[in-house]
C-alpha positions as CSV (number, residue, x, y, z in Angstrom):
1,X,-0.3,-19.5,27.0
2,X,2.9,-17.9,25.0
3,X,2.7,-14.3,24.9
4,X,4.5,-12.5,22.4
5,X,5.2,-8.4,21.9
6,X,5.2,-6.7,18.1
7,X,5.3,-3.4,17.0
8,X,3.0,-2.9,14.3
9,X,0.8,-0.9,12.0
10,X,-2.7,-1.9,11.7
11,X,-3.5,-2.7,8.3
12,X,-7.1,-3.6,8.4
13,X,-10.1,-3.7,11.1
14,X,-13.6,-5.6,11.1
15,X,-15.9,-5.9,13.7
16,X,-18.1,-8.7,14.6
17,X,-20.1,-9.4,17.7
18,X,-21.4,-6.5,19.8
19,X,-17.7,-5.1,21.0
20,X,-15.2,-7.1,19.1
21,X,-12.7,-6.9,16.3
22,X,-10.7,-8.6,14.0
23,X,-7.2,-6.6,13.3
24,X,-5.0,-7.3,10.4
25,X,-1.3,-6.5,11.9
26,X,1.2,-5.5,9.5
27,X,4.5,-6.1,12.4
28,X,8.2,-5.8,12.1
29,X,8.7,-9.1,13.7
30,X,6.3,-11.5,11.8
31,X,4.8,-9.6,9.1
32,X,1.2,-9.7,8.8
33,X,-0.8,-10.9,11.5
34,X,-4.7,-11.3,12.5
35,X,-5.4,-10.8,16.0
36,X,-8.8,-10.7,17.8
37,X,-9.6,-8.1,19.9
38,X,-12.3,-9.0,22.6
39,X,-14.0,-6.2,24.1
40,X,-12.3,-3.4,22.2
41,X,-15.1,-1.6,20.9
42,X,-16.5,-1.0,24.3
43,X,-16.1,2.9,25.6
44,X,-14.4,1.5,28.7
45,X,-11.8,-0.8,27.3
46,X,-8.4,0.0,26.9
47,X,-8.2,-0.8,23.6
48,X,-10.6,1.6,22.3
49,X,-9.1,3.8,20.0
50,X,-6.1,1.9,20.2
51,X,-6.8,-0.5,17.0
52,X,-8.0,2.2,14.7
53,X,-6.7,1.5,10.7
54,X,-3.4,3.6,10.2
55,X,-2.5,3.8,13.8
56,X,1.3,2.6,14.4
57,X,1.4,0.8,17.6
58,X,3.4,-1.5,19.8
59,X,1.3,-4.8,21.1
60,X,1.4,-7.5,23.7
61,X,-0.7,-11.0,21.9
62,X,-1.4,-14.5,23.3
63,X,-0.6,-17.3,21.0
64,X,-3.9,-19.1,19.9
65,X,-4.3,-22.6,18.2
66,X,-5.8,-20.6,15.3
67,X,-6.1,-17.0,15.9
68,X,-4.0,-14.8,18.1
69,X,-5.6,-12.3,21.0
70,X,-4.7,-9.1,21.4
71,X,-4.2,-8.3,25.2
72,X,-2.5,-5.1,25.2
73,X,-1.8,-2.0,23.0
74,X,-0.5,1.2,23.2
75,X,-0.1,4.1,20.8
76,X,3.6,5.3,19.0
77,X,2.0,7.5,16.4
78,X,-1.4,8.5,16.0
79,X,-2.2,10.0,12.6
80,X,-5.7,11.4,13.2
81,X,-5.8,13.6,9.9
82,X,-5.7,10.3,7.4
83,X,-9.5,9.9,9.2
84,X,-10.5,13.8,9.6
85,X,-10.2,13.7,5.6
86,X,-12.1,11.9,3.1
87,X,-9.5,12.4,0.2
88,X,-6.6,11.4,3.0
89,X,-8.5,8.4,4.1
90,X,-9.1,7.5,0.6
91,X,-5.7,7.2,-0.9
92,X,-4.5,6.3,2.4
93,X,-6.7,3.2,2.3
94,X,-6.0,2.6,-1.3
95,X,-2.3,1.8,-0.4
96,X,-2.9,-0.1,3.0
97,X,-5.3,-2.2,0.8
98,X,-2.2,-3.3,-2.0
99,X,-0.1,-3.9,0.8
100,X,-3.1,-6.2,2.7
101,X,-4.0,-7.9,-0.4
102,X,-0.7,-8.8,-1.8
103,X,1.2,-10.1,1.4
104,X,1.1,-13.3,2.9
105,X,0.5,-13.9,7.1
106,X,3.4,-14.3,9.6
107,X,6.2,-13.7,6.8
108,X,8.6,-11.3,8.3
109,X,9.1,-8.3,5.6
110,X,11.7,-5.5,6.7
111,X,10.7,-3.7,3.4
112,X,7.6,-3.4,4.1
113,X,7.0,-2.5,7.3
114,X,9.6,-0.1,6.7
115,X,7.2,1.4,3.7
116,X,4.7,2.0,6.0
117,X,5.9,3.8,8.9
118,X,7.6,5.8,6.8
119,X,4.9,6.5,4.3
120,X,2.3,7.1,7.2
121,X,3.7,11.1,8.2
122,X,3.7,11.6,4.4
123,X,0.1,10.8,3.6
124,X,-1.1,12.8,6.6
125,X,0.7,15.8,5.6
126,X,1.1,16.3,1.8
127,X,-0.4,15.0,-1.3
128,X,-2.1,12.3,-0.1
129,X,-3.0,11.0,-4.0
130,X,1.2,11.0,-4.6
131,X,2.2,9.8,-1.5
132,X,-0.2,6.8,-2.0
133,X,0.9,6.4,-5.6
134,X,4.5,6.6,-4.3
135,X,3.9,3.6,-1.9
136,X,2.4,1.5,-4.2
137,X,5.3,2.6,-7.0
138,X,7.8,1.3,-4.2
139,X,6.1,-1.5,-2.6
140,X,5.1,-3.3,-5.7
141,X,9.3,-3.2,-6.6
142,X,9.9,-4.7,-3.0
143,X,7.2,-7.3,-3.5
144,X,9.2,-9.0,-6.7
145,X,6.5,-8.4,-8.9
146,X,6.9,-5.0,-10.3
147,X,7.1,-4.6,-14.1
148,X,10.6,-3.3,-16.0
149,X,10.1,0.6,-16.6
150,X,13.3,0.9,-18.1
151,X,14.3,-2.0,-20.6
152,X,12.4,-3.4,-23.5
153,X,10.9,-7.0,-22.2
154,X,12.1,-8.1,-25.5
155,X,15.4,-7.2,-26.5
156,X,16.6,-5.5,-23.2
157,X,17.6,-2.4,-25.1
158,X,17.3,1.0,-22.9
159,X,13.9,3.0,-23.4
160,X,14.6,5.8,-24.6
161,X,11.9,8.2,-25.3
162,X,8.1,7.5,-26.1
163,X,7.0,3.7,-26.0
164,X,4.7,1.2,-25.5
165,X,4.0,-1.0,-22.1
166,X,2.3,-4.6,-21.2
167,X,0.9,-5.5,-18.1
168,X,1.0,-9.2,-19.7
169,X,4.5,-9.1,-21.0
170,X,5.5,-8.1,-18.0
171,X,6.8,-3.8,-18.9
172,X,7.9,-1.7,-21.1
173,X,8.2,-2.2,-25.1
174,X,10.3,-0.4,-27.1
175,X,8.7,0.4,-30.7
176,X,10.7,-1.9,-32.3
177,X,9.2,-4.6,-30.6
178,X,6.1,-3.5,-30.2
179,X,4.4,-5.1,-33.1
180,X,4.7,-8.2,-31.4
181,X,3.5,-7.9,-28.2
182,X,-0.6,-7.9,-27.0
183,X,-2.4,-5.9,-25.7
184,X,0.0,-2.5,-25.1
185,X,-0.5,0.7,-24.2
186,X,1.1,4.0,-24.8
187,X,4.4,4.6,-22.5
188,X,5.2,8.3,-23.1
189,X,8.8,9.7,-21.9
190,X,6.8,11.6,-19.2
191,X,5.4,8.9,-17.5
192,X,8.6,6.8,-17.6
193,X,10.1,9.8,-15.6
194,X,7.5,9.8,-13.1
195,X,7.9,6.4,-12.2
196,X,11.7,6.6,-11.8
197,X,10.7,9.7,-9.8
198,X,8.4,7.6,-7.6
199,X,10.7,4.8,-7.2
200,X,13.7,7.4,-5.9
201,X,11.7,8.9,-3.3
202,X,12.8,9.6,-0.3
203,X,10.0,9.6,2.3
204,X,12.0,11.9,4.8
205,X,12.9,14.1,2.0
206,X,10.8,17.6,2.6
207,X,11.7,18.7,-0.7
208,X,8.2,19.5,-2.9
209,X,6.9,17.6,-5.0
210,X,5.4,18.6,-8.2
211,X,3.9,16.1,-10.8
212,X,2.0,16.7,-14.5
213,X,-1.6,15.9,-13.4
214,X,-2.5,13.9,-16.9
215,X,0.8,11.8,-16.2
216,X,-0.2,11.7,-12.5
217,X,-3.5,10.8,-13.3
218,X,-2.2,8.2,-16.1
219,X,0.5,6.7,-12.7
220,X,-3.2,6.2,-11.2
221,X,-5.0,4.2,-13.7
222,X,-1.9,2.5,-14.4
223,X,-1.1,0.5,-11.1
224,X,-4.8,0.4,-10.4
225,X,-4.7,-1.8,-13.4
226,X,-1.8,-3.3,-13.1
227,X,-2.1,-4.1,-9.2
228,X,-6.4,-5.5,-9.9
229,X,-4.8,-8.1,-12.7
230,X,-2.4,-9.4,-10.4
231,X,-5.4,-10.0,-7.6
232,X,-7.5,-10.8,-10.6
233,X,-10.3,-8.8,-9.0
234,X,-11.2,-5.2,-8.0
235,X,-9.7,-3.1,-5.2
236,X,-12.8,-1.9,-2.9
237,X,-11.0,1.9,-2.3
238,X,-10.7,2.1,-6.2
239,X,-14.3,2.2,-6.4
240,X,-15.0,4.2,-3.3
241,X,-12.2,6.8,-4.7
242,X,-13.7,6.9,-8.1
243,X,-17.5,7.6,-6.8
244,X,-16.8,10.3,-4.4
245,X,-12.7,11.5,-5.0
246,X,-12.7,11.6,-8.7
């Protein structure tokens, strides 16, 4: 049987039987993967605590005709605060969830893995709503699918103070265009700023950051939307966030 080392964070965990689980990789060589992990839930094996959602690990697997095994795992970075705290977890989930749902298995994205690791110290530490806004700001503009902030859809002409924005026509709207586009929204100056704040992040910058909570609050509802029409269904740690964060 081919064996095969990745380093990885895991992305997603589901159990089944009585000691089992199924782990959603995100790796730097292959992208995302699904592994099993037999036994792993048991006190004993050496995988217990190993493949816990948010931990950044390196792996040994054994190629399957269908599903891969996990056969060995060991710890890089543990972040144990992302689980110690519901608001932490929450936001922190919200983010791994985008990146889960909008990625395809065993395609190799740099970007992305990149995203995460660096993202990871950031939502343990500080703001863990912003840094999970931030990522999802940033990944959704890696993933080719991100909207235009700063042109009009329509004419191309630079926004430039209060507009209007589409999810369907694909970003911002400037007000002369506005009239004929569907189903808009208002785009203030602030908000524009905070995504262009977002975007130019630099995750191993210390420096504070400090955002308007309406426009934070509005950067919120805004990719939730935005990121639910793409999937064309609901996040699961939107409505967990919004029952007991919010």
């Amino acid at each position: 049987m081919e064996t095969f080392k990745v380093e990885a964070v895991v992305l997603k965990t589901d159990d089944f039987g009585d000691s089992n689980r199924v782990v959603t990789l995100f790796t730097k060589e292959y992208g995302k993967i699904e592994a099993n992990a037999y036994g792993c839930r048991r006190a004993r094996s050496p995988l217990s605590g190993t493949l816990q959602m948010f931990n950044h690990i390196s792996a040994q697997l054994t190629r399957g005709a269908q599903v891969d095994t996990i056969r060995e795992a060991d710890i890089l970075h543990f972040y144990d605060e992302l689980t110690k705290d519901l608001t932490r977890l929450a936001y922190a989930s919200f983010f791994f969830e985008i990146v889960n749902r909008m990625t395809f298995p065993r395609q190799s994205e740099l970007e992305t893995f990149s995203l995460l690791t660096n993202s990871l110290p950031v939502l343990s530490k500080r703001n863990p709503k912003v840094a999970a806004l931030i990522g999802a700001c940033q990944f959704m503009e890696t993933s080719g699918v991100q909207l235009n902030f700063d042109r009009c859809v329509h004419c191309g002409v630079e926004i430039d103070g209060d507009a209007a924005i589409s999810l369907l026509d694909g970003g911002a709207v400037c007000m002369n265009c506005v009239d004929a586009v569907q189903n808009v929204r208002p785009y203030p100056e602030a908000l524009r700023k905070t995504f262009d704040t977002m975007l130019g992040f630099n995750w191993r910058d210390d420096t504070k950051l400090t955002f308007n909570t309406r426009q934070l609050n509005a950067a919120e509802n805004f990719f939730v939307d935005y990121v639910q029409s793409v999937l064309g269904s609901n996040l699961k740690s939107v409505q967990f966030i919004r029952e007991f964060i919010n």
